[in-house]
C-alpha positions, -999 to 999 in steps of 0.1 A, spaced: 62 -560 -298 39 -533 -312 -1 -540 -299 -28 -545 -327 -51 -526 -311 -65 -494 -323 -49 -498 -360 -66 -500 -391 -64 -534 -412 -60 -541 -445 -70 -575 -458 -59 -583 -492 -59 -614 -512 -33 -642 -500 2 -658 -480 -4 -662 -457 -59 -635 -426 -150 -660 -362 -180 -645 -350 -188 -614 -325 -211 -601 -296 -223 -571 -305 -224 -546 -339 -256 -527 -350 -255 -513 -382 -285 -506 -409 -293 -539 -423 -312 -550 -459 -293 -533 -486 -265 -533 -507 -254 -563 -515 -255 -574 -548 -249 -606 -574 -218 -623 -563 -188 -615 -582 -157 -629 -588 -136 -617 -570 -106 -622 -540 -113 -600 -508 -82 -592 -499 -42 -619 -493 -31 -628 -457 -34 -602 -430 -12 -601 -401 -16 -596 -367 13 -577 -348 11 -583 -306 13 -611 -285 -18 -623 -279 -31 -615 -245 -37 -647 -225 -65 -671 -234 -80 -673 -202 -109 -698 -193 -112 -734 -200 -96 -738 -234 -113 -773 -236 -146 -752 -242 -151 -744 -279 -164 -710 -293 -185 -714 -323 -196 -695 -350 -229 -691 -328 -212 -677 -300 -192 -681 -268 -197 -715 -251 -204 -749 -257 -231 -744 -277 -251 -769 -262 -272 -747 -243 -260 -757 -210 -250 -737 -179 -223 -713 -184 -189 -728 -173 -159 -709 -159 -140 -701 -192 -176 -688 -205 -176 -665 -181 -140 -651 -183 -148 -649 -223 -180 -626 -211 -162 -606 -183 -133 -601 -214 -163 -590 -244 -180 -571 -213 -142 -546 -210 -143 -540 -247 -145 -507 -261 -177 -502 -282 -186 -479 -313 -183 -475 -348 -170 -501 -370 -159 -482 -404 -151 -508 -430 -142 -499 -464 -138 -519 -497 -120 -500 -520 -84 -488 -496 -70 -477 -532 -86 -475 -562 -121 -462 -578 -149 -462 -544 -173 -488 -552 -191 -513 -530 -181 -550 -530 -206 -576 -547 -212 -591 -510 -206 -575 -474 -223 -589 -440 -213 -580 -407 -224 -598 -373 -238 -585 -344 -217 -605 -319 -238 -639 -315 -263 -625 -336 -275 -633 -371 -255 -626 -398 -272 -594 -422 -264 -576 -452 -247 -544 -452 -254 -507 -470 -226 -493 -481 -218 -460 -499 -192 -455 -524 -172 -487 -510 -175 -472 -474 -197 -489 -444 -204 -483 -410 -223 -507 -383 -223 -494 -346 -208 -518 -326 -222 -525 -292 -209 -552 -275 -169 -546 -289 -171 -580 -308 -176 -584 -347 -175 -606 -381 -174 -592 -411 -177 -612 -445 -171 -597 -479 -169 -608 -515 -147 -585 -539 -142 -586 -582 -112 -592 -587 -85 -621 -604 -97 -647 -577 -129 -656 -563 -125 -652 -524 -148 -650 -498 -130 -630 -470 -144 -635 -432 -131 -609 -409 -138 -618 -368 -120 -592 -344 -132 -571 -315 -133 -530 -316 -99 -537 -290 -84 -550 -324 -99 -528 -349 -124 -498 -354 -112 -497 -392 -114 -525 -416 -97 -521 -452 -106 -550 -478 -95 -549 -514 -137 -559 -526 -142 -533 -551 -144 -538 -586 -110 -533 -607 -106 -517 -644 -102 -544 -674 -63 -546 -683 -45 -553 -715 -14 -572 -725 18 -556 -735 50 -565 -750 84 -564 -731 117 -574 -742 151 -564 -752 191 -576 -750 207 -592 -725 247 -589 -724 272 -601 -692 254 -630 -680 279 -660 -688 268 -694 -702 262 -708 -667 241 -680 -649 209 -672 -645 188 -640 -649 158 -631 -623 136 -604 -638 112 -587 -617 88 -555 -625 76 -528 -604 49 -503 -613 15 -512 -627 15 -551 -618 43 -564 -597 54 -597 -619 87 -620 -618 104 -646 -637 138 -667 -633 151 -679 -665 176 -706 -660 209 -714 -682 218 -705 -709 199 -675 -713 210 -662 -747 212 -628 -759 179 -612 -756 142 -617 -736 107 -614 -745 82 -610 -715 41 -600 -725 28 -580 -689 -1 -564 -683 2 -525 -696 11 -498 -677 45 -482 -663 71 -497 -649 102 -500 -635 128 -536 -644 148 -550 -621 175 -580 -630 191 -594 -612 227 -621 -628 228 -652 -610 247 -683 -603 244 -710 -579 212 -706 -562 220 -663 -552 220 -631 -570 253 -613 -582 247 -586 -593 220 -563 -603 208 -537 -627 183 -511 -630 164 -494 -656 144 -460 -654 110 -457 -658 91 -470 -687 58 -472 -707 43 -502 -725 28 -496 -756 -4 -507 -767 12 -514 -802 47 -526 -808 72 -536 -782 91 -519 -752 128 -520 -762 143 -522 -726 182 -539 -728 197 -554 -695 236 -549 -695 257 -564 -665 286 -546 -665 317 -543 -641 306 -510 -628 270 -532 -621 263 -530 -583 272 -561 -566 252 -582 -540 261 -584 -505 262 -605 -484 254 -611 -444 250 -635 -419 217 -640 -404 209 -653 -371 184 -688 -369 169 -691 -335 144 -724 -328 156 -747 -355 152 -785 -344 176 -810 -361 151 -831 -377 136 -802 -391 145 -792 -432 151 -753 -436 154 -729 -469 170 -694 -457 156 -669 -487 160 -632 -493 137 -613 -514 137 -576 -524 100 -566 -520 85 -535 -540 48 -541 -523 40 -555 -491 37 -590 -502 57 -597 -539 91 -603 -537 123 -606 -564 142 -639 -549 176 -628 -543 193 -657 -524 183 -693 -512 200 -718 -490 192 -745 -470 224 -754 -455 239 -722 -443 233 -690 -425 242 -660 -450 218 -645 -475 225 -618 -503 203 -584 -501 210 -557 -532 231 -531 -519 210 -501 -501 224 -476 -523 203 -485 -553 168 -490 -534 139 -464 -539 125 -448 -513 91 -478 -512 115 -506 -516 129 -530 -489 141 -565 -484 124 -595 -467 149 -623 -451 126 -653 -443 139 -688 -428 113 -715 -437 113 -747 -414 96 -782 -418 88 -805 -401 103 -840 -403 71 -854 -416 63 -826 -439 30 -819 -413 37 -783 -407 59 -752 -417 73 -732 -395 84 -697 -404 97 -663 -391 107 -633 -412 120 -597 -409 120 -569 -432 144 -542 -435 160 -522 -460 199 -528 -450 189 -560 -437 231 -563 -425 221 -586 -392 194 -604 -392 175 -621 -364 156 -654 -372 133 -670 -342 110 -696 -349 74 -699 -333 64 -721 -311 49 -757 -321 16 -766 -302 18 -799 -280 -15 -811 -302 -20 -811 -342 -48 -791 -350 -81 -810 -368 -97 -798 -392 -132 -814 -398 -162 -805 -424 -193 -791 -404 -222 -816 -405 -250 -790 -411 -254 -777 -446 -241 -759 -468 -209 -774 -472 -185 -762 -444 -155 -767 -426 -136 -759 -389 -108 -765 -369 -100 -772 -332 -69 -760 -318 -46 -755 -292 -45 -716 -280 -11 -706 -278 -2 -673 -262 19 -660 -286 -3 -663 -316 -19 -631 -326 -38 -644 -357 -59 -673 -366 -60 -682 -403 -83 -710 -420 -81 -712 -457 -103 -735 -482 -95 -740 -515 -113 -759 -546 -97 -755 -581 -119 -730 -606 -143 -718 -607 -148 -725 -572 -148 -698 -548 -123 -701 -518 -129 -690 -483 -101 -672 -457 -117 -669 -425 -95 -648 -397 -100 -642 -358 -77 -623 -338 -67 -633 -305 -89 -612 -287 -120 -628 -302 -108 -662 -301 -104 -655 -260 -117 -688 -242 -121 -707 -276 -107 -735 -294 -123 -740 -322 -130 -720 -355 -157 -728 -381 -166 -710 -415 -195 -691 -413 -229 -700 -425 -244 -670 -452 -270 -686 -465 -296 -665 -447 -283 -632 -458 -298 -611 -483 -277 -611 -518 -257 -640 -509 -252 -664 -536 -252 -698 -527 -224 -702 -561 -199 -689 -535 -206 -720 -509 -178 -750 -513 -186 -774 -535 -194 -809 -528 -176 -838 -534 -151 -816 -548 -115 -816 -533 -106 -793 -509 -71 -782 -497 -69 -765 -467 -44 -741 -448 -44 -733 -410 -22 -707 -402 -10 -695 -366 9 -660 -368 21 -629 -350 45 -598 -355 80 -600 -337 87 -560 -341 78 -532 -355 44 -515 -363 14 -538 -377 17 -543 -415 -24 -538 -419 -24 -502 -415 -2 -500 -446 -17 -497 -480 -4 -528 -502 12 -503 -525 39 -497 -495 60 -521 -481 61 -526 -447 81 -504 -423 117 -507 -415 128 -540 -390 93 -550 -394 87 -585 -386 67 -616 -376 64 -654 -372 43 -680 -379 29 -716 -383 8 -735 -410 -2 -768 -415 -22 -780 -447 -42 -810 -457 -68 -822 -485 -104 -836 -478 -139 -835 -493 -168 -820 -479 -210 -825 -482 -231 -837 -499 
């Protein structure tokens, strides 16, 4: 398995991504009205996580290492300091606009290790805090289609580049997409999926007719179709590259004919399933890192459908995922590889902890939630996600392994002190919440965070992970 240290991460809006002890940076400035925005999907981690060392039974809060009680340090808090006292120190380099226009985010605020939380100055979407102690929290709000608040905890071990999608994006305009359809029989389906300016999909199930009509946001793509029946994908067609006009309609037909390439199909290998356990074995053909056209799903077999190699461009792979739940519905446990040929895939399950984690709201305001735990040693990354329905901002707080070291328990940050934060962006009281805590690590292949999320991830790139989710109310 590949090590996450010394790679740069990219954190973009989800999936499926914590405080620190010691960054310096310069402090007031830069930070701005809260926009809407979402700071980046799911990041993944990509080693095993080194061992957690210490007594696990001893939480690390958001205010640092310990107990927080202000008691005598006990055993684990001192192998958590002897581990943050080997970390490389330096400069942290975070930047908000990894592709696009440079521009600052709305919101960024780094932490000092077990320091205060403080605003950040950045120029032209770039920022750089001097990190002393090798431990670090970063928190940034983004513009863009979802309002996200996006905590970042990891130690300069981890990461000495950060890459969040915070800037602020271009207005976009509808367009109209359509044309004939011809060889898909009367009890097929059709899966369209674009690549290009937006990544979009759509299955529409039988009886299709003779022609589709799809408005997508402008720009130029590239269509993808795939004939189905039963649940997988048959066959597959491919147009060139087109433009949308601003007026008027793109004329692109789909034809199946013989001469269409045809699906294949392979056996995969599922590794860690219990009995009681439900599964869905999937295969996707991915054109970005994260958005996928569904090529095949089962859930009582072991063979998927990929689109033969032959017709792939050079950015495009395939994702085989096997999804497994738990007999109760309380968790999900999933493991998935990515690979262009995908001919032999290997499925292995994580681990399930001996304890459920709990997720609690935080009893100081403003409103907050956390989560205690059970430190495995395979997990790499630690995921808490909050949810409220619009406009409500949602919160995705990751810690990597390393700065989790000695801990169990992992709490959403309190902003309210910073300069230029909002207090719109805090959860809402009252208000249903619906949470997600998510347990993950890589299985091969280099980390996907030090790709841009225009490029799919690297060939026999994979990972596991597992996530449980629940509803609650927090505050007043």
């Amino acid at each position: 398995m590949q090590g996450i240290r010394g790679w740069t991460w990219l954190l973009v809006a989800a999936a499926w991504a914590v405080p620190a002890a010691g960054c310096g940076g310069t402090g007031d400035g830069g930070a701005g009205e809260v926009a809407d925005g979402d700071a980046g999907t799911e990041s993944d981690g990509s080693d095993v996580a080194p061992d957690g060392g210490g007594d696990a039974d001893v939480p690390l809060d958001v205010e640092g290492g310990g107990d927080g009680d202000g008691d005598a340090p006990t055993d684990g808090d001192a192998d958590a300091a002897e581990e943050a006292e080997a970390l490389p120190t330096g400069t942290l380099t975070v930047h908000t606009a990894p592709s696009g226009t440079p521009a600052n985010a709305g919101f960024l605020a780094f932490r000092d290790g077990d320091g205060a939380w403080q605003a950040g100055a950045g120029t032209d979407g770039v920022y750089e805090f001097d990190c002393t102690t090798g431990r670090y929290g970063i928190a940034v709000i983004g513009a863009g289609p979802r309002r996200t608040v996006r905590v970042f905890y990891g130690t300069m071990a981890d990461a000495t580049t950060l890459r969040f999608a915070g800037s602020p994006v271009s207005m976009t305009w509808s367009c109209d997409l359509g044309g004939s359809i011809s060889g898909v029989g009367p009890f097929e389906g059709l899966t369209l999926c674009l690549t290009g300016e937006a990544e979009q999909s759509r299955s529409d199930p039988p009886p299709i007719g003779g022609s589709y009509a799809w408005t997508v946001q402008c720009g130029t793509y590239v269509l993808t179709a795939l004939r189905t029946s039963g649940g997988a994908a048959l066959q597959s067609f491919r147009s060139g590259s087109f433009d949308t006009p601003s007026i008027g309609t793109a004329d692109v037909g789909i034809a199946f004919t013989a001469a269409a390439p045809t699906t294949i199909e392979h056996t995969a290998t599922l590794v860690g399933l219990d009995p009681a356990e439900t599964y869905v074995l999937g295969s996707e053909l991915l054109t970005r890192a994260y958005e996928g056209c569904p090529i095949s799903s089962t859930s009582t077999g072991d063979t998927v459908r990929v689109v033969s190699e032959s017709i792939l461009s050079p950015t495009e792979t395939h994702r085989v995922s096997l999804k497994a739940t738990g007999p109760s519905a309380d968790y999900v446990r999933v493991a998935d590889v990515f690979s262009r040929a995908a001919s032999s895939p290997s499925l292995v399950l994580p681990a399930r902890p001996s304890s459920a984690p709990v997720v609690s709201p935080v009893s100081t305001s403003p409103p907050r939630i956390d989560v205690r735990f059970e430190p495995q040693a395979w997990i790499e990354l630690y995921t808490l996600e909050a949810r409220q329905a619009p406009p409500a901002f949602g919160w995705v707080v990751d810690a990597t392994a390393g700065w989790i070291v000695g801990g169990d328990r992992l709490e959403m940050p309190d902003l309210s002190g910073v300069p230029g934060w909002n207090p719109v962006a805090d959860l809402v009281p009252g208000t249903p919440l619906d949470w997600t805590w998510r347990t993950l690590a890589t299985t091969s292949g280099a980390p996907l965070p030090g790709h841009e999320p225009s490029v799919p991830p690297p060939e026999a790139y994979g990972r596991q992970y597992l996530e449980r989710r629940g509803t609650m109310t927090v505050g007043p």
